[in-house]
N, C-alpha and C positions, 0 to 999 in steps of 0.2 A: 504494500500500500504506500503509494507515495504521500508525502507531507506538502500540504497548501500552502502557495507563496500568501497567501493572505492571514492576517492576524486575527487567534482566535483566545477566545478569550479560556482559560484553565476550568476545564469543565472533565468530569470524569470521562465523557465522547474524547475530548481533546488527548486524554493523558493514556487513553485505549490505543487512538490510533498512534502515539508517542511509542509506547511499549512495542506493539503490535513490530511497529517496522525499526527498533532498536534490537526485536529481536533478531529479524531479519540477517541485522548487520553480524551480530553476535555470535548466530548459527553458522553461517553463510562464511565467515575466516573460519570455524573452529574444524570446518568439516575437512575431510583428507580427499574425499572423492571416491573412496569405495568402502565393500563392504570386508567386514574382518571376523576372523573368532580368537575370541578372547582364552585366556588359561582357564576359563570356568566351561568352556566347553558352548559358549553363546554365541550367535552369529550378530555382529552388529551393523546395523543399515541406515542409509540414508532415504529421508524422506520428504517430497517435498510436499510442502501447505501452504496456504493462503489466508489463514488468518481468518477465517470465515468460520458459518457455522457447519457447515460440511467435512470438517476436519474434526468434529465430536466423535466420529464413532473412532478415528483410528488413536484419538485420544481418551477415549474411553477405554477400549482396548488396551492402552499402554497402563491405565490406572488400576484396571481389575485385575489384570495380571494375566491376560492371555496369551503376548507375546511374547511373557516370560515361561508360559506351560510351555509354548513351541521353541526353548531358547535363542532367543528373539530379542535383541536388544535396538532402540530405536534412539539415533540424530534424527533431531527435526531440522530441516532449511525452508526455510517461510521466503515463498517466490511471487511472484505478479503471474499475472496470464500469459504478460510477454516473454517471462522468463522462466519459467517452467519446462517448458518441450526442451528449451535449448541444457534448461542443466540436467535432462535425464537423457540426452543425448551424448554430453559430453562424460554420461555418467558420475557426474557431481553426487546425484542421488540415484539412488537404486529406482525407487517406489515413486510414483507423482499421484498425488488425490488430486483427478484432474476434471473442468468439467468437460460434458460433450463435444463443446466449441471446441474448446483447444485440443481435445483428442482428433477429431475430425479433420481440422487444421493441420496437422502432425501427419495424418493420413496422404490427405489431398496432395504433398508436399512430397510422396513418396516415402517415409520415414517409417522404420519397422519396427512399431509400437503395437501393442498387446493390450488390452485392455482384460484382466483377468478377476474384477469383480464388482457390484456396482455397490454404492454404502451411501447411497441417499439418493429422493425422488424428488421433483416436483421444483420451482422457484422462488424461493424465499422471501420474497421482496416486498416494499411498503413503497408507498407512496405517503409522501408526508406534504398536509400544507400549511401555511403559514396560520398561527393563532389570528391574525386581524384576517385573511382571508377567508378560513373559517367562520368568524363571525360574521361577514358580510354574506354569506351564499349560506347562513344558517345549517353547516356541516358539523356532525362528530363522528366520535367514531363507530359511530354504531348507523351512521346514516347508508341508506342501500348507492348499493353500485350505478342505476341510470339516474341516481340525484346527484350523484360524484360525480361522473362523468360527463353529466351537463353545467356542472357550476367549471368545468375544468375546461370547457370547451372556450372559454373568452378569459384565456390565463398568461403568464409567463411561466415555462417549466426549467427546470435544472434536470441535466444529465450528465456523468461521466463516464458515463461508456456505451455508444452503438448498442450494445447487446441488449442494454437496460432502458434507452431510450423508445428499440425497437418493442418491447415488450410493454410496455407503457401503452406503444401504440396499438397493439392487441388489444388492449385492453378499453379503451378510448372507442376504436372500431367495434367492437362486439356493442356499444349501444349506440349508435351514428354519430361517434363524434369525430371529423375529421384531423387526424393526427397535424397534419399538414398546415393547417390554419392556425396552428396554435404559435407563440413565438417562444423558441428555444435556445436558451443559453447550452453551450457546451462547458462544461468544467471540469479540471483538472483530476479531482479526484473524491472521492465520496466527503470527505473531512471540509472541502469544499464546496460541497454542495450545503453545507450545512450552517457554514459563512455566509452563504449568499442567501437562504431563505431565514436568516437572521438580521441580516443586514437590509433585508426588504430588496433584493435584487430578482430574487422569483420568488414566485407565489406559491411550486411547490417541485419537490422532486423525486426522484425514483432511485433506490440505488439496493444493495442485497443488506437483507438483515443481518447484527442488529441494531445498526444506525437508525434506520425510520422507527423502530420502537424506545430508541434512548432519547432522540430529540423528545418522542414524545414525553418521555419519564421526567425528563428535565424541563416541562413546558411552553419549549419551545415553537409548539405543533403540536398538529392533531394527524394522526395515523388513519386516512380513510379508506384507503385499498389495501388487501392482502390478498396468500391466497386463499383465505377464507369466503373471500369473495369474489376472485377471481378464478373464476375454474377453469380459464384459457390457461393458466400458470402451473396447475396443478399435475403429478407426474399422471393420471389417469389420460388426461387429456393432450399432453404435450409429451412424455414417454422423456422429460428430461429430467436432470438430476448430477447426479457427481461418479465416478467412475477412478476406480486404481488401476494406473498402466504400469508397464515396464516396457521396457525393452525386449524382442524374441529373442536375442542371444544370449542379454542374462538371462530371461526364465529357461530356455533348453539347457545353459551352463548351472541353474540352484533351481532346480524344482524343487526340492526339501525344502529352501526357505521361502522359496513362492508359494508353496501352495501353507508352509506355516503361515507367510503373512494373511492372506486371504481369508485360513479358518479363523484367525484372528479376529478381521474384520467382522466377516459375518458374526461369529459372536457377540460382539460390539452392536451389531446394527440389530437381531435379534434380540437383547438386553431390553436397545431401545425403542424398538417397538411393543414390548411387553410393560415397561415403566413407565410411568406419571414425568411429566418432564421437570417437576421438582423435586423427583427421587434423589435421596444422599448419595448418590455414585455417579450419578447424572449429573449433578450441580457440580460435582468436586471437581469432574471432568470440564465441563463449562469453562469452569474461573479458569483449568487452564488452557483451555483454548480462546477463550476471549479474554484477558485478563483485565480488570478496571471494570469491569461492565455490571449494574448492578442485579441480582440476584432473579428478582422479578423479568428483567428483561431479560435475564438469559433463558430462562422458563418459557417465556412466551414466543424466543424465536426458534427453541428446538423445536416447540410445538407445530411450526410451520412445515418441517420438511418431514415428509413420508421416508420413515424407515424400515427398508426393506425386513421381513423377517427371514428370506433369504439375500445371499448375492448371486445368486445366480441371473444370467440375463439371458434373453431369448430376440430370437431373430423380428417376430412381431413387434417388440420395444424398441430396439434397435432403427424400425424403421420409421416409427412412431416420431423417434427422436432427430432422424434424420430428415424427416419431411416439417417438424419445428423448426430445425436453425435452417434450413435453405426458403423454406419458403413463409415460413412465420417470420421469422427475427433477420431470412435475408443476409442472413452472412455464411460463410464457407459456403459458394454457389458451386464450387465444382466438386462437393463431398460427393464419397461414398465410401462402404461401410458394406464388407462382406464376414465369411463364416471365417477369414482367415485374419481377421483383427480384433476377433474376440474370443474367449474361451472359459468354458467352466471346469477343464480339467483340474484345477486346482485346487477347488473347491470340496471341502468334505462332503 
């Protein structure tokens, strides 16, 4: 996550995303670039994350001690979307918690990437808009989706990133509002957007939880779309979500530790889907995947994503998710996505 040239004011948002990408830097020197086994007989791996809530199960997994049944010890390197492919390529990291897009991406590009289990469904994201613009178009958050989508139709929005913009516009379209008429700032990066609908520069924006639930926590905003409400975002309808790749020459060279990491996973994602997302195993994991963020909010943005009770993936999702980013969200136009870039062998 990069950090906003603009000045914010010290708010636990602010000191998240502070942490967030201090870890980055922290992880990122300490790492050697591959995997090793220790005198204790442990294989230890690099893995990349993004600082999101998508990274709960493989950090849940790391807290309950599953990757320790399968001697399994875990670096984390906390990457961007932009840099991700490139340091499991350069095998910086073994593992990438990557989403769709960028796997897809990695594809299109000819790159022989694996996707060997999926550990989240659906798209997490809020839309947030400004407390004074709220009270003017009479919104909360409990107000329905063609009341939102009409008060948003004669707005200024914030966005930082294509992916999230386009998804927004899903969302807009599904009750006739045209994405196109609306006036859109581009920003820098979510920490940003969050400056600018404070500062009165938009009126509201879109970006992955759990930013759009902290602005709200901190009363800066009101939280009107999710995918509670939005069922174009949701993995039922969109077949999108988060996915663990590797590389095919590491997995054919450590199947023992691929398919350890993966039962790992799935353990992890079956947890949580069986527990309350303010279960004590749950939360402990949260804090340290989003660290600074407060309790409540990390409760309510696990709640958003659909966690598989297995990782197994199938060719009907697969396609699901494929006809999302090309022709929903419009990015990666020349994907595709066969039986030889994905796999459940690994899986128990």
């Amino acid at each position: 996550m990069n950090h906003s040239t603009n000045r914010l004011r010290t708010t636990p948002l602010a000191l998240a995303v502070s942490v967030i990408s201090g870890a980055a830097l922290l992880t990122a020197c300490g790492n050697d670039g591959s995997s090793s086994v220790g005198s204790d007989g442990k294989t230890t791996v690099s893995v990349g994350v993004s600082g999101n809530v998508f990274d709960l199960s493989i950090r849940l997994a790391d807290e309950n001690g599953y990757f320790d049944k399968q001697n399994i010890k875990i670096k984390y390197v906390t990457l961007t979307a932009a840099t991700g492919t490139s340091a499991l390529q350069s095998s910086s990291v073994q593992f990438l918690n990557s989403s769709p897009t960028s796997f897809l991406a990695g594809l299109s590009k000819g790159l022989p990437e694996l996707s060997v289990a999926t550990n989240g469904g659906g798209n997490p994201l809020g839309i947030v808009v400004s407390t004074a613009f709220a009270k003017k178009h009479h919104l909360t958050a409990d107000s329905a989706a063609p009341q939102v989508a009409k008060a948003l139709a004669d707005s200024t929005a914030g966005a930082s990133s294509a992916n999230t913009k386009a998804e927004a516009g899903i969302f807009l379209k599904a009750h006739g509002v045209d994405p196109t008429k609306l006036k859109w700032v581009s920003l820098p990066s979510p920490a940003a957007d969050k400056a600018a609908l404070t500062k009165g520069e938009v009126d509201w924006f879109i970006t992955s939880e759990p930013i759009p639930l902290q602005v709200q926590h901190e009363g800066d905003g009101v939280l009107v779309a999710d995918p509670t409400k939005v069922p174009e975002w949701s993995s039922a309808d969109a077949g999108y979500g988060q996915v663990v790749v590797v590389k095919k020459d590491y997995a054919k060279s450590n199947s023992d530790t691929v398919k350890g990491f993966a039962t790992a996973v799935q353990q992890a994602t079956a947890y949580l889907s069986s527990h309350p997302s303010d279960d004590e195993n749950v939360l402990a994991a949260s804090r340290k995947t989003l660290p600074g963020v407060p309790d409540d909010v990390l409760s309510a943005a696990v709640k958003q994503v659909d966690w598989p009770k297995s990782a197994k993936q199938d060719e009907a999702g697969w396609k699901k998710t494929l006809t999302f980013v090309k022709d929903g969200i419009g990015a990666v136009p020349d994907a595709t996505v066969s039986a030889d870039n994905w796999t459940n062998t690994y899986l128990p």
